[in-house]
N, C-alpha and C positions, 0 to 999 in steps of 0.2 A: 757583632751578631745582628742587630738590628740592621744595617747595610746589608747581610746576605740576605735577611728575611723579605726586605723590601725590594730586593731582586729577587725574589724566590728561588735562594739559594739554600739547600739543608745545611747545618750547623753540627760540626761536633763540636761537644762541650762535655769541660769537666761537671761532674756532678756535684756543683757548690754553690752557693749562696743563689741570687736570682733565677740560675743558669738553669737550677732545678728546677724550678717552678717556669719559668720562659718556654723551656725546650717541650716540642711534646712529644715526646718517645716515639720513634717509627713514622710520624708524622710530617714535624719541624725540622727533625736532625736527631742524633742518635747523642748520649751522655756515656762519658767514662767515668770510672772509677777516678777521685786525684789521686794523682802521682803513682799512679797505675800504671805502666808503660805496656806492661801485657796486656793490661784491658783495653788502651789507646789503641795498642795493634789490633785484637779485636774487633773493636768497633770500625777502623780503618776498613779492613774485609769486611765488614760486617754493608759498611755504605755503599761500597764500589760492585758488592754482590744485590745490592736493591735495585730492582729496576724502577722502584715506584719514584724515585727522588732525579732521574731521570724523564719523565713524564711530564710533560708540558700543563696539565690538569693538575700533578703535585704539584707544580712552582706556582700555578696560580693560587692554590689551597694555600703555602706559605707566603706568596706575598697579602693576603689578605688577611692572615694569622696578624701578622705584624702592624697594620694597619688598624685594626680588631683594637686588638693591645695597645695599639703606643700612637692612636690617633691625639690633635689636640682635644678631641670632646672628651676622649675619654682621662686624656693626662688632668684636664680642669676637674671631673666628674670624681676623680681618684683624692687628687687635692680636698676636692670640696667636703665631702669624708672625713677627709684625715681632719680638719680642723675644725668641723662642724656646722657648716653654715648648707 
């Protein structure tokens, strides 16, 4: 995921554990239901009918999502948090 985001590539992803909170709906990429196959197909039409994820302005919106997120300032900043200092 992080590979397509840094290509500003949209993502589909199941709706589970980080993925959920990662993904930003109609934005970053679209989530399915797991182990949903008709919601997978769904959303499959759901992306190829967007034109927004197409758009050269989208890809740069999600390569800097990713960047946002998963810089090192922010990976140290996250750390720093979690154990207090």
């Amino acid at each position: 995921m992080l590979i397509a985001y840094r290509f500003g590539v949209p993502v589909l992803a199941a709706s589970v554990g980080s993925f959920a909170t990662d993904v930003r709906e109609e934005k970053t990429g679209l989530l399915f239901r797991s182990r949903d196959s008709e919601d997978l197909a769904r959303v499959i039409k759901r992306y190829f009918g967007t034109p927004r994820f197409s758009e050269e302005k989208s890809r740069a919106e999600i390569a800097n999502h990713c960047f946002r997120l998963h810089s090192w300032d922010e990976v140290v900043e996250e750390q720093s948090r979690r154990i207090g200092t």
